[in-house]
C-alpha positions as a printed NumPy array, in Angstrom:
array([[-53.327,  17.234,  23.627],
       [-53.467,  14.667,  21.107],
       [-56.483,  12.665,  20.881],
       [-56.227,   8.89 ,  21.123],
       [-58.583,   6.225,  19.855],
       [-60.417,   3.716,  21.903],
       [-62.571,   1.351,  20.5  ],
       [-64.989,  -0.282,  23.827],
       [-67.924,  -2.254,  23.918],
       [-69.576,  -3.13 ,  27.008],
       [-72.841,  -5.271,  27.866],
       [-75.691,  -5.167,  30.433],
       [-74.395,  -6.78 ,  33.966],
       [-77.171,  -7.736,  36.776],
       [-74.013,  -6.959,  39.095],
       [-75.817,  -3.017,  39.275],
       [-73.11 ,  -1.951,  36.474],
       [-75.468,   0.208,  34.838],
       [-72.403,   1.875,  33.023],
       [-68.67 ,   2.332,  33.553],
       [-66.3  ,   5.039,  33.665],
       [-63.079,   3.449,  32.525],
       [-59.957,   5.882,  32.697],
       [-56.759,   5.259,  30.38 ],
       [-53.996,   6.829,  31.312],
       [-50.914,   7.187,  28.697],
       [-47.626,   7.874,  29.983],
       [-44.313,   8.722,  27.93 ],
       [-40.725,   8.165,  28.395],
       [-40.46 ,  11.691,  29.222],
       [-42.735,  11.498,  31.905],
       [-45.492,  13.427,  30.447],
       [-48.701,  11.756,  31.482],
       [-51.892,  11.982,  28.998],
       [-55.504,  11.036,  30.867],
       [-58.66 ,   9.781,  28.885],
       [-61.753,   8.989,  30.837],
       [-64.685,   7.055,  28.82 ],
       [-68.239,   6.535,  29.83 ],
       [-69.411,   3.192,  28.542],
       [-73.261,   2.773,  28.542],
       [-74.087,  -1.041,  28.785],
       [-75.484,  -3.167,  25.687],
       [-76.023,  -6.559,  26.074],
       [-73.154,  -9.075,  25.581],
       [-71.673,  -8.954,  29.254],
       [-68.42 ,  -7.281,  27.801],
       [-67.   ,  -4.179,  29.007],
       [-64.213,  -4.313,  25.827],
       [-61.064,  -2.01 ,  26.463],
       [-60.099,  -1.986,  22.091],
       [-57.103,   0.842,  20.97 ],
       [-55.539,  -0.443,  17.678],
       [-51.781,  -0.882,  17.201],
       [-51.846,   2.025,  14.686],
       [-53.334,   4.709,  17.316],
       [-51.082,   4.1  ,  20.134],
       [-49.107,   6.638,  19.407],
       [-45.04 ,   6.219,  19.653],
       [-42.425,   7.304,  22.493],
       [-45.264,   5.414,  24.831],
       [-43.727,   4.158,  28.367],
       [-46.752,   2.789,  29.897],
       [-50.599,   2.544,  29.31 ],
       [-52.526,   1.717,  32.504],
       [-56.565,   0.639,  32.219],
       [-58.92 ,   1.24 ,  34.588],
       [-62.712,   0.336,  34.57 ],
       [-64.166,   2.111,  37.934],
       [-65.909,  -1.426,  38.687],
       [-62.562,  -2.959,  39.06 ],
       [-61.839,  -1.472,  42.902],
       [-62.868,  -2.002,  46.181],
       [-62.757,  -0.408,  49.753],
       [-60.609,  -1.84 ,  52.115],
       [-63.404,  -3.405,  54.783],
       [-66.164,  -4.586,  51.775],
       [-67.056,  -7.851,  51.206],
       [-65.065,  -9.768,  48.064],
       [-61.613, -10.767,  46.88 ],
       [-59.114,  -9.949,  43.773],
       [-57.312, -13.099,  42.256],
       [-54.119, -12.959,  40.474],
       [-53.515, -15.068,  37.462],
       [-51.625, -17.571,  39.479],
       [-54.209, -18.386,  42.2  ],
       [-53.244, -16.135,  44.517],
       [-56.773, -14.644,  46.463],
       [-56.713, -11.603,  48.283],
       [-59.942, -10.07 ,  50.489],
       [-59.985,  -6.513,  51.078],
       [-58.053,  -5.953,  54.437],
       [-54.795,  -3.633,  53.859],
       [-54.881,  -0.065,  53.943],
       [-52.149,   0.107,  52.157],
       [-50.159,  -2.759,  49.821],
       [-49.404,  -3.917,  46.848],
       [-49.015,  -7.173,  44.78 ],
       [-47.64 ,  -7.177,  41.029],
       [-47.267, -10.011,  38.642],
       [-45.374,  -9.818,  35.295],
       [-42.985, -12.783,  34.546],
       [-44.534, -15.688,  36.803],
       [-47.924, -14.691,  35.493],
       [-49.176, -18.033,  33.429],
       [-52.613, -16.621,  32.381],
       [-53.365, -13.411,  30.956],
       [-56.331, -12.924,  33.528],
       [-57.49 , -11.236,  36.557],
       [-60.742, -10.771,  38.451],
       [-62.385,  -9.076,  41.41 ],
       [-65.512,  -9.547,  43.173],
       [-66.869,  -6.304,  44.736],
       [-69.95 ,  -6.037,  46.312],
       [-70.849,  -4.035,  42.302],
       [-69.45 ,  -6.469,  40.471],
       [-67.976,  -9.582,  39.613],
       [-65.681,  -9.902,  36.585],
       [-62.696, -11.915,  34.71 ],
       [-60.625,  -9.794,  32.273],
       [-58.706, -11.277,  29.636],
       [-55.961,  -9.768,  28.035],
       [-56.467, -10.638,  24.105],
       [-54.213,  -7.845,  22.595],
       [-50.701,  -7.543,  24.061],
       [-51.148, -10.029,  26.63 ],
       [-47.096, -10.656,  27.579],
       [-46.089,  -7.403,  27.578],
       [-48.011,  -5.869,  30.508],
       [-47.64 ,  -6.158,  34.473],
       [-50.842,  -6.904,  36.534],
       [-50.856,  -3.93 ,  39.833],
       [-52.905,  -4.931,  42.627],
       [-52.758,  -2.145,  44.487],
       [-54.374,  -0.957,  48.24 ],
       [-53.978,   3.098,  48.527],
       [-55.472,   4.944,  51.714],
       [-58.544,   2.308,  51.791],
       [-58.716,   2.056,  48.32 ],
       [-58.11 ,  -1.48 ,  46.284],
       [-57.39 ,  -1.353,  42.549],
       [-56.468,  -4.286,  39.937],
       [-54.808,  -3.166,  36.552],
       [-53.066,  -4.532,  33.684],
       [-49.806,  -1.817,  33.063],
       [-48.98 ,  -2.099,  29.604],
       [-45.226,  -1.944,  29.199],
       [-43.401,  -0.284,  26.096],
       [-40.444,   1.281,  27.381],
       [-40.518,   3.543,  24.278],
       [-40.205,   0.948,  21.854],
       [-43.575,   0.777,  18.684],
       [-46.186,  -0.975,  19.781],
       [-46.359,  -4.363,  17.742],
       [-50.174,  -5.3  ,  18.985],
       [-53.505,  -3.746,  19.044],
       [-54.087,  -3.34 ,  23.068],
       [-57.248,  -5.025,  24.356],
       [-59.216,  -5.93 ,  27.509],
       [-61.848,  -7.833,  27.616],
       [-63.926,  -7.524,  30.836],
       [-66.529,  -9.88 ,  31.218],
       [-69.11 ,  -8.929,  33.901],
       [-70.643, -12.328,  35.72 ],
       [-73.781, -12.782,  37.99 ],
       [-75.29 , -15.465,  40.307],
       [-73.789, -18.489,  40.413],
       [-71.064, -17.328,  38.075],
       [-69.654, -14.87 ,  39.998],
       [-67.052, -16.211,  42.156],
       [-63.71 , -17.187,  41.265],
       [-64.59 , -20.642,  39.798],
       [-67.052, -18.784,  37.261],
       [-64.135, -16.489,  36.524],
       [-61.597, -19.536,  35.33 ],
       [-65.059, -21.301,  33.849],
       [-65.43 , -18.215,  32.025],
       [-62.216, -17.962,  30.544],
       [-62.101, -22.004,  30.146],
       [-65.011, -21.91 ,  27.784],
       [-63.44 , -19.115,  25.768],
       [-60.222, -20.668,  24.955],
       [-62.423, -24.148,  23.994],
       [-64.364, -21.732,  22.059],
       [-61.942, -20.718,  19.903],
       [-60.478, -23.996,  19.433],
       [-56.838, -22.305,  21.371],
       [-56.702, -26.165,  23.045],
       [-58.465, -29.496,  23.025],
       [-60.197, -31.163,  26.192],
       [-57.493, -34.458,  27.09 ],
       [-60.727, -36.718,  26.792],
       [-60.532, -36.499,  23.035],
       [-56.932, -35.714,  22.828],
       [-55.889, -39.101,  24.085],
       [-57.905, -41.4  ,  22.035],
       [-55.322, -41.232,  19.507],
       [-52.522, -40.394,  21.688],
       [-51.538, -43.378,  23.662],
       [-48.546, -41.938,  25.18 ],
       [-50.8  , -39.507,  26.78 ],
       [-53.138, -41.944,  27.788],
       [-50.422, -43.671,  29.7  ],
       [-49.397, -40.448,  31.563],
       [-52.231, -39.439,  32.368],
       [-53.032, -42.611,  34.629],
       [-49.305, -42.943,  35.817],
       [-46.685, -40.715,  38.085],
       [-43.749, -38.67 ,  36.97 ],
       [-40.647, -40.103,  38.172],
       [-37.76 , -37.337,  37.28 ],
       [-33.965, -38.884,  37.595],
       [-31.277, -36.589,  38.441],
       [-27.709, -38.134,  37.143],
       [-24.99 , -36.085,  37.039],
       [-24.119, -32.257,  36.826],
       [-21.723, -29.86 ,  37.326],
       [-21.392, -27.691,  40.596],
       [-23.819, -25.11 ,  40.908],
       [-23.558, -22.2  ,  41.203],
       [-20.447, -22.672,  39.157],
       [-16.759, -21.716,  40.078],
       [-16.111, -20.95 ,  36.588],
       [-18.575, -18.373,  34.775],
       [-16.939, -18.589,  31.034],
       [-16.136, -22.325,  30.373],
       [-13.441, -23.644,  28.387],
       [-12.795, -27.86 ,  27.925],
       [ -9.343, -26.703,  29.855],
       [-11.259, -24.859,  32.755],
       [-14.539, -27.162,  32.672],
       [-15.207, -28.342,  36.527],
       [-16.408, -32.392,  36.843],
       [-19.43 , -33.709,  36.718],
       [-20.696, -35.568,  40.031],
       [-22.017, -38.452,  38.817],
       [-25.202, -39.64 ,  41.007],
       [-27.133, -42.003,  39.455],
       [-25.898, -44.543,  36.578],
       [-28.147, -46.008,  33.563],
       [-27.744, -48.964,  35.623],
       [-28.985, -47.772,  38.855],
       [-31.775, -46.583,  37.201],
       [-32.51 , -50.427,  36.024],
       [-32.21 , -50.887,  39.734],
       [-34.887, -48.413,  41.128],
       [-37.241, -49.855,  38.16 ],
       [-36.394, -53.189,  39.476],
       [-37.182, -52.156,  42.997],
       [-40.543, -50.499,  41.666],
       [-41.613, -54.031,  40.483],
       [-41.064, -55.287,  43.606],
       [-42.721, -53.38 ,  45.981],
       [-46.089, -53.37 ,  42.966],
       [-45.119, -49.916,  40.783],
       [-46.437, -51.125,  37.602],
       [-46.959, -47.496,  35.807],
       [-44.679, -44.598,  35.932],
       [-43.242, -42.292,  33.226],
       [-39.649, -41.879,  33.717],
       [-37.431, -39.012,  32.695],
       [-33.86 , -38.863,  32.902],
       [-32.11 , -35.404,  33.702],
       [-28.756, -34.884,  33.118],
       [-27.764, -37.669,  30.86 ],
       [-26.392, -35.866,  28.182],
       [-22.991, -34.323,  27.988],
       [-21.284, -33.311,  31.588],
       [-25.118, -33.896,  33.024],
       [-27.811, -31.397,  33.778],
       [-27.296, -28.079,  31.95 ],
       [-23.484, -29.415,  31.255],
       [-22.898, -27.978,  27.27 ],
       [-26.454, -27.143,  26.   ],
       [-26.613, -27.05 ,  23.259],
       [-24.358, -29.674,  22.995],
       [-26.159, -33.064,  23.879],
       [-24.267, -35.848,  22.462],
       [-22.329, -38.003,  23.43 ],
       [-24.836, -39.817,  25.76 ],
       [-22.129, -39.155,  29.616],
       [-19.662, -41.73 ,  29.496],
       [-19.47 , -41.688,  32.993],
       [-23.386, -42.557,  33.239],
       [-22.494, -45.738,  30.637],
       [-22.844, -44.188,  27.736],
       [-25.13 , -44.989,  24.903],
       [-24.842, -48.813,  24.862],
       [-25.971, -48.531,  28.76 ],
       [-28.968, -45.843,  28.301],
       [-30.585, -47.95 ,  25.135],
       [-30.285, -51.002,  27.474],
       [-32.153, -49.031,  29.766],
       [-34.713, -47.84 ,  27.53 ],
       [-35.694, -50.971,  26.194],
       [-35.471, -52.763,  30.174],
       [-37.869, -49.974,  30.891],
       [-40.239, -50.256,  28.099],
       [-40.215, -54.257,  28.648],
       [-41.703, -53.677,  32.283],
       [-44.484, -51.32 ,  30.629],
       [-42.956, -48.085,  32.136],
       [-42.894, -45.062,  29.287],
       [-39.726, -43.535,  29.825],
       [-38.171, -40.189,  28.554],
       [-35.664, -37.081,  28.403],
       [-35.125, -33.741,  29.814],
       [-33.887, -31.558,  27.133],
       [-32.972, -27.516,  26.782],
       [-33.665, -25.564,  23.894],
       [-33.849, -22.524,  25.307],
       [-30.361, -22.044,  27.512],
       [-26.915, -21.985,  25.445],
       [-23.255, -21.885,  26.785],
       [-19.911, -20.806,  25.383],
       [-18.591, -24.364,  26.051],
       [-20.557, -25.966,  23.761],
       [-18.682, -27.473,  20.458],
       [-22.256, -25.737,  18.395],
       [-21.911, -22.183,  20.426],
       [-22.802, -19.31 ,  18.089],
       [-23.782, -15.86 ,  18.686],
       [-25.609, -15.629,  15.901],
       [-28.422, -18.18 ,  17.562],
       [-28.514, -16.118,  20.626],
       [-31.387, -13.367,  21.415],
       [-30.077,  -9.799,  20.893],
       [-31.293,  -7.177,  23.73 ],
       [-32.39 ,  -3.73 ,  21.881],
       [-29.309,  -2.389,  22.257],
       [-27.65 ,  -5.639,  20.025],
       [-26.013,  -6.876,  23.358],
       [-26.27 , -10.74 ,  24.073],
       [-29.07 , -11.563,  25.755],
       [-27.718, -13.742,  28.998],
       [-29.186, -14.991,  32.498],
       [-27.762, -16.896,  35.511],
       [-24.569, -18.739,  35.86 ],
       [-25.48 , -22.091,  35.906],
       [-24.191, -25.944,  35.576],
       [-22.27 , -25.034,  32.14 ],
       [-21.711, -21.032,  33.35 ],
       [-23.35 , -18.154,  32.021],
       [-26.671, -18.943,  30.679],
       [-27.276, -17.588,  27.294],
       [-30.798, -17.044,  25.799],
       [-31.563, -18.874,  22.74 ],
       [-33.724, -17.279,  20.598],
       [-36.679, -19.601,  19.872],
       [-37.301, -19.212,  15.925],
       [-33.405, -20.626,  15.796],
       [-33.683, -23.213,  18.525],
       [-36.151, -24.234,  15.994],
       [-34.547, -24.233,  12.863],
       [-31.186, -25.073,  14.418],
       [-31.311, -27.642,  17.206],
       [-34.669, -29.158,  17.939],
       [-36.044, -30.629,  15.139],
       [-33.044, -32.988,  14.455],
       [-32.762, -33.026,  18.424],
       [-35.876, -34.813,  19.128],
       [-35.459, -37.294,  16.121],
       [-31.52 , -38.252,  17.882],
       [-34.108, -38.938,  21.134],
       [-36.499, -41.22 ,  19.16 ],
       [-33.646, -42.61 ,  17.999],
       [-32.675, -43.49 ,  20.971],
       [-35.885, -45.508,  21.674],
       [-37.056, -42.477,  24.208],
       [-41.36 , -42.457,  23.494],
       [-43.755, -40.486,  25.814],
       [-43.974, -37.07 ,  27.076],
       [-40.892, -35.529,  26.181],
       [-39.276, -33.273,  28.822],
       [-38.054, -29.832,  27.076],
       [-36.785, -27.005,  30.212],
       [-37.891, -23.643,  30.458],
       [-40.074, -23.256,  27.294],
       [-43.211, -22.211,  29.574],
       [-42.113, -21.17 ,  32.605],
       [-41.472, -17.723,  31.317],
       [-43.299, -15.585,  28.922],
       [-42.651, -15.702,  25.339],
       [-39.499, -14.103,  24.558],
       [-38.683, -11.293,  21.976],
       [-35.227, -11.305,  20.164],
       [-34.012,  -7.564,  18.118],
       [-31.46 ,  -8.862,  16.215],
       [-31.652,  -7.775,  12.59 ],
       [-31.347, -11.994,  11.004],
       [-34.551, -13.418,  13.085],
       [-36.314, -10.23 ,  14.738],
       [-39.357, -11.617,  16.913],
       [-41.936,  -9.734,  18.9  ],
       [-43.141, -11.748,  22.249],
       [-46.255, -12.865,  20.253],
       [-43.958, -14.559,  17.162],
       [-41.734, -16.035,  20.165],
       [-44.822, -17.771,  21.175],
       [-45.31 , -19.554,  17.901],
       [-42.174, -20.2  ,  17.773],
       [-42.242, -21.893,  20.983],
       [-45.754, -23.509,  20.2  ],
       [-43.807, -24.876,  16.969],
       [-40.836, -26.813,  18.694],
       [-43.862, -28.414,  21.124],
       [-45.837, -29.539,  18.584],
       [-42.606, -31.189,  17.306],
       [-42.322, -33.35 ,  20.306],
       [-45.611, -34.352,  20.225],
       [-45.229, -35.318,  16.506],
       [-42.213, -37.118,  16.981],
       [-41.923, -38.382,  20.201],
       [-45.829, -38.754,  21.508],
       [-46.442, -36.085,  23.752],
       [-45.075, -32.753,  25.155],
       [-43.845, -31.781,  29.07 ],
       [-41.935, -28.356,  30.074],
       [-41.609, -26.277,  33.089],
       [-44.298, -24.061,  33.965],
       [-48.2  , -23.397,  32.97 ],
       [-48.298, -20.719,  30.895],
       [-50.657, -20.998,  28.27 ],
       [-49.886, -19.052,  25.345],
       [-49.253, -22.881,  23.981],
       [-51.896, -24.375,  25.348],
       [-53.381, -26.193,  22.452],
       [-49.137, -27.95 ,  22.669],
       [-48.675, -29.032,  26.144],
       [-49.616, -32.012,  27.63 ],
       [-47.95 , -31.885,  30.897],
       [-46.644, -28.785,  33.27 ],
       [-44.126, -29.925,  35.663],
       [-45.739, -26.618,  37.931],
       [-48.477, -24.947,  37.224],
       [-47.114, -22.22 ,  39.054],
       [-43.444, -22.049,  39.533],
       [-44.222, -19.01 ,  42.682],
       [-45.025, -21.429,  45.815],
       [-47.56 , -20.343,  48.161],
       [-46.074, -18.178,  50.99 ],
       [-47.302, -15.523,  52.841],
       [-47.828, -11.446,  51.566],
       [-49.756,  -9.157,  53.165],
       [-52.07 ,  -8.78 ,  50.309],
       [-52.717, -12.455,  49.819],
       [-55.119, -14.259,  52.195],
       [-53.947, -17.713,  50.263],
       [-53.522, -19.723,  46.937],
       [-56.668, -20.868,  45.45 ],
       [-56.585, -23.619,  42.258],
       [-57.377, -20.858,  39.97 ],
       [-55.377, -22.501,  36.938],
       [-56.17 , -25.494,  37.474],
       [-60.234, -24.387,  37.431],
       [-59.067, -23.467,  33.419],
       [-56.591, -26.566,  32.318],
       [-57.297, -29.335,  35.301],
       [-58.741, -32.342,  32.057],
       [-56.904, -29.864,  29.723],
       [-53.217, -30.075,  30.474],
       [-51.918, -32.538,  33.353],
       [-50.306, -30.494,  36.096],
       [-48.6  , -30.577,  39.682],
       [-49.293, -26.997,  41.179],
       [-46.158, -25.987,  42.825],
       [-42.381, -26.589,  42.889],
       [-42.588, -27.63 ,  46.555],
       [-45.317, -30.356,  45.932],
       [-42.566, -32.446,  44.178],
       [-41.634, -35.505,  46.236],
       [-45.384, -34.741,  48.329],
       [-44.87 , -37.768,  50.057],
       [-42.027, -36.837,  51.923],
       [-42.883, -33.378,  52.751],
       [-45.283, -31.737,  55.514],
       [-48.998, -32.92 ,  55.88 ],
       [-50.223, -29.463,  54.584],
       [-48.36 , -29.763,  51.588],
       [-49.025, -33.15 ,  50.667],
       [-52.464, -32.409,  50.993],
       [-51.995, -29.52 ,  48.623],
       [-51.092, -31.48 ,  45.885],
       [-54.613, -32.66 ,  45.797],
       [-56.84 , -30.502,  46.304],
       [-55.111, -28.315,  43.164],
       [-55.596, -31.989,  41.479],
       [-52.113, -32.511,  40.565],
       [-50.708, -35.44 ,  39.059],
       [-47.875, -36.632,  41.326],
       [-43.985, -35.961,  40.232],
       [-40.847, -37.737,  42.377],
       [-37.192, -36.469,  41.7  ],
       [-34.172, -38.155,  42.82 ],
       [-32.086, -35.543,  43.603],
       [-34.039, -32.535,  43.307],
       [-31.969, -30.815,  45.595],
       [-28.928, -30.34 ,  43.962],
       [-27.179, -26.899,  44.695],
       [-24.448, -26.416,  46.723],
       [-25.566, -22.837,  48.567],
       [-29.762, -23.717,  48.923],
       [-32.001, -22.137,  46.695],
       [-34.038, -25.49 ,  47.056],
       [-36.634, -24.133,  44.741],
       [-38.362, -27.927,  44.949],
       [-37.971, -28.491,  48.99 ],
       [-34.631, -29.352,  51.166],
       [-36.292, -33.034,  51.963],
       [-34.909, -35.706,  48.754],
       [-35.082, -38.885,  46.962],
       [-31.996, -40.767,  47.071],
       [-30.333, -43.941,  45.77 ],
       [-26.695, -43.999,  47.272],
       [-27.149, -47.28 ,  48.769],
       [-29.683, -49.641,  48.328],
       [-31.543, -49.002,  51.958],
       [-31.944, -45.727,  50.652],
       [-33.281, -46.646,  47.486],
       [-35.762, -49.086,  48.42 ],
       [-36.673, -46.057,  51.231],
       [-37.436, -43.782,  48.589],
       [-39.306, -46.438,  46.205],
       [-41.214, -46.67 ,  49.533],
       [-42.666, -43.451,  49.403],
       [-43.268, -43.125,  45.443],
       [-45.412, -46.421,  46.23 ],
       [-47.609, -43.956,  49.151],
       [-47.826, -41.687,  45.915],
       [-48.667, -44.076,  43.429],
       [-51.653, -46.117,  45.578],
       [-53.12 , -42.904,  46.218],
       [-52.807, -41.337,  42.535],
       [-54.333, -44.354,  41.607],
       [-57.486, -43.799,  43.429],
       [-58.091, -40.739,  41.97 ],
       [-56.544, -40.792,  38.844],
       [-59.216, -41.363,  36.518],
       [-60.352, -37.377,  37.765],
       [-57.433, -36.298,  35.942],
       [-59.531, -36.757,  31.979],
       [-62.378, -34.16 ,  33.784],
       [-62.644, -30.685,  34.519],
       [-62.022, -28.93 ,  37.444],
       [-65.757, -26.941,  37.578],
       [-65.699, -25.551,  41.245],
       [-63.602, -24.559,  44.179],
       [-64.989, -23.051,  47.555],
       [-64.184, -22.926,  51.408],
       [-66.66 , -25.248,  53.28 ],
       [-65.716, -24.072,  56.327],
       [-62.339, -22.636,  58.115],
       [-59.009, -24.57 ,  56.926],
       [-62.005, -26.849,  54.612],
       [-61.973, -26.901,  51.029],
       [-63.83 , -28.442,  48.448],
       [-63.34 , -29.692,  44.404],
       [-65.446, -30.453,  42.219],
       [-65.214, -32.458,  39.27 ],
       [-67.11 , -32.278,  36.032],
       [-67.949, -35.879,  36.863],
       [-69.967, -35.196,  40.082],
       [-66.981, -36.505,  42.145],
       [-65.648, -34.236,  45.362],
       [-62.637, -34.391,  46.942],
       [-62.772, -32.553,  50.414],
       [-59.117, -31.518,  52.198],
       [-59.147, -30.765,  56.081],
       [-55.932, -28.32 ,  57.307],
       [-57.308, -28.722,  60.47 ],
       [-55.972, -30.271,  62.943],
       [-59.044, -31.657,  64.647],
       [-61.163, -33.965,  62.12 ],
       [-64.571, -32.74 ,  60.418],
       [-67.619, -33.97 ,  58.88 ],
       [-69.169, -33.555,  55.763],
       [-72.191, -35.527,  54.224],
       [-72.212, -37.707,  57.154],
       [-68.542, -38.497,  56.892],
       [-65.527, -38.023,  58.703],
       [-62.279, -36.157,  57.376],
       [-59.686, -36.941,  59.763],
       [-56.747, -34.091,  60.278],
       [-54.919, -33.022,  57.395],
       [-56.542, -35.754,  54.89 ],
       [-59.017, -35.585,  52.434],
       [-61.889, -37.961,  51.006],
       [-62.865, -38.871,  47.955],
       [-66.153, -38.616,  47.38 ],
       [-67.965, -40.652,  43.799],
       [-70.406, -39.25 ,  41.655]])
């Protein structure tokens, strides 16, 4: 059997890891399976470090599992894994299992075992691997399966484990841990300092989200290939105009700050021809009617934006090209869902760049648009990898690629917004619309969500946690306490819920402006949103430094500040310092 190379350095733990059997285990697309076992005798920098360089993994490689023998548990001990995306699981199944590989926006993971504590970060190939929680006959294991699928590997593989103790081993000194490292090595830039010359930011990060949905076409879509003959209308819900009307409304009932972004004003509305933008809809007012808007909105002090796509193409557009699109291995097209505009077509990044978005966001500032510019999709998934021959990209060049057309927007327009949290861009984004795009609902591996992102980005990257929190106002008590104990800063749609067949990712309960009782109804509830934001807005600048479980259905934050907020599921009221928490409400507690 050939031998394989692995490069690991490990440290002294006071977790009783006096040294570590860590077992590799190599398997090939033919199904042969090769096993290496290494005994790593501590040293002293608190690392266990899994190392095997790009050139020694050798080729024809389906998967690579790692497995330190710290990292498992027995169903019935006392400790928890976490998943990358907050989910926290004790040891209670016999048998189970819980995976993560596209909605996974850190590449972390720890357990606490009643041997150890750890958080292991993924430095070398961290977006091609999926994370296996796994329960087998009483026995828990968490891994990071490296994926190759016979292709060369284009990264050195690495792990680093990094064993914690005493008041750093728990899940907050895990995301602490993995906080400080990214500072360290300058990957982003604490908002504090970043908004001192960034007042766009500035005004975000002390003001709500308000998204505006104004037109699209049906979805899911009747017609899968579109053609300007074959093209189904665009429902048109929400004019330039109206939208002066909810701002006036805003004033009225005493909404001075809010970031607006509209959705769907470009050509035949949300997702209608990306990437074909322009002509601003005629049917909304065109562009006379949106830079009326712009500057109305500006003159009342709001910041308002766009929702843009640089990642999604469609064959309708007057610029579709499959040259621009990502090629699969194989050279196919690389396509998703049928959407607004009909089949989604991936983009690949490195030509959205060159192609679209640079002269994209100047059109926008052109426009008068200024503030945290809305582009779709960018970090909700991972980095993506494109084979075709013109503009070949591994996942990690996809990332830069990304991290260039954010950077972009933040040049040009002020400041940066997309989809989801993941952080290989980090250091680029100023806002995630959800930090986690999976919602919280119930597996039998996962005893709940815990703010395990937000412990690493909350005074970082502004954030609301979950799809479902949009619109918090209007949905259940246990939700819209959610929202704040993950810290997030508040978003409202108008017409989130948009499909015809469900699928609503972002709750069934809506914003609406049809008539004006239903507007001012709806301005109603963004005001709930906005007085309480505003008492708590200044934590949004500081770190989120701890998360725990006071007692049952009783958690509590804790702010770099000194402040705590404490939120009670329960529905009877409890006390804490000598004051009262009434059912499913929180306090806010000063430092």
């Amino acid at each position: 059997m050939k031998k394989h190379a692995v490069c690991i350095a490990v440290c002294a733990c006071a977790c009783c890891v006096m040294s570590a059997q860590v077992e590799i285990v190599y398997t090939f697309t033919g199904k042969r399976i090769e096993k290496k076992t290494v005994t790593i005798e501590p040293d002293a920098a608190d690392v266990v470090r899994v190392h095997i360089p790009q050139a020694e993994l050798p080729p024809g490689l389906d998967t690579v599992t790692v497995l330190p023998d710290f990292a498992a548990a027995q169903t019935g001990e006392a400790g928890y894994f976490i998943m990358p995306n907050g989910e926290y699981g004790t040891f209670r199944e016999r048998n189970g299992e819980r995976t993560a590989r596209g909605a996974m926006p850190m590449p972390i993971f720890g357990m606490k075992n009643p041997r150890a504590a750890f958080v292991a970060i993924v430095t070398g190939t961290p977006y091609d691997f999926t994370l296996m929680t796994t329960a087998k006959d009483g026995r828990y294991t968490i891994l990071p399966r490296f994926e190759y699928r016979g292709r060369p590997a284009y990264d050195d593989l690495t792990v680093a484990y990094h064993l914690l103790k005493g008041a750093q081993a728990d899940y907050s000194g895990m995301a602490r841990k993995y906080r400080d490292y990214q500072l360290a090595r300058k990957a982003c830039v604490p908002l504090k300092e970043r908004l001192k010359a960034r007042p766009e930011l500035a005004y975000a990060a002390r003001s709500l989200e308000v998204r505006v949905r104004q037109g699209w076409k049906p979805v899911p879509t009747p017609v899968e290939h579109q053609t300007r003959q074959t093209e189904p209308s665009m429902k048109v819900a929400v004019t330039f105009d109206r939208v002066g009307e909810i701002l006036d409304e805003f004033r009225r009932q005493g909404i001075d700050r809010a970031e607006i972004c509209l959705v769907g004003w470009n050509q035949k509305g949300h997702d209608g021809r990306y990437p074909e933008i322009f002509p601003v809809e005629e049917q909304l007012g065109g562009e006379v009617k949106l830079r009326a808007l712009i500057r109305k909105a500006q003159a009342m002090g709001f910041q308002i934006v766009c929702h843009n796509n640089n990642s999604d193409a469609y064959m309708i557009a007057d610029t579709w090209d499959a040259e621009y699109i990502i090629k699969n291995p194989d050279g196919s097209l690389s396509a998703h869902a049928a959407w607004s505009g009909g089949r989604m077509y991936n983009v690949c990044p490195q030509r959205a760049f060159e192609r679209f978005q640079q002269k994209d966001v100047r059109a926008f500032a052109d426009l008068g648009f200024r503030g945290l510019h809305y582009t779709d999709v960018l970090t909700v998934v991972q980095p993506r990898a494109c084979y075709d021959p013109r503009h070949p990209l591994n996942r990690n060049q996809g990332a830069r690629w990304v991290g260039k057309m954010l950077a972009e927007t933040q040049t040009v327009l002020g400041g940066s917004a997309s989809e989801g949290g993941h952080d290989f861009c980090c250091g680029v984004l100023d806002y995630a619309l959800y930090a986690s795009i999976v919602p919280p609902k119930p597996h039998p591996m996962v005893d709940r969500f815990v703010p395990f992102w937000q412990l690493v980005y909350h005074g970082i990257i502004l954030s609301n946690p979950f799809p479902p929190t949009c619109n918090y106002t209007i949905k259940d008590a246990a939700t819209r306490l959610m929202l704040t104990e993950f810290g997030g800063r508040p978003f409202f749609y108008y017409y989130s819920n948009f499909l015809d067949k469900g699928n609503a990712w972002m709750g069934t309960a809506d914003l609406t402006c049809e008539n004006d009782e239903a507007l001012k109804a709806s301005v109603a509830k963004i005001k709930e949103g906005y007085d309480e934001f505003t008492a708590r807005a200044r934590l949004q600048t500081e770190f989120m430094d701890r998360h725990e479980r006071v007692d049952t259905d009783v958690y509590r934050t804790v702010y770099s500040d000194g402040s705590e907020i404490v939120c009670n599921y329960r529905q009877t009221a409890f006390v804490y310092k000598g004051r009262t928490v009434a059912p499913l409400r929180h306090i806010l507690i000063g430092p």
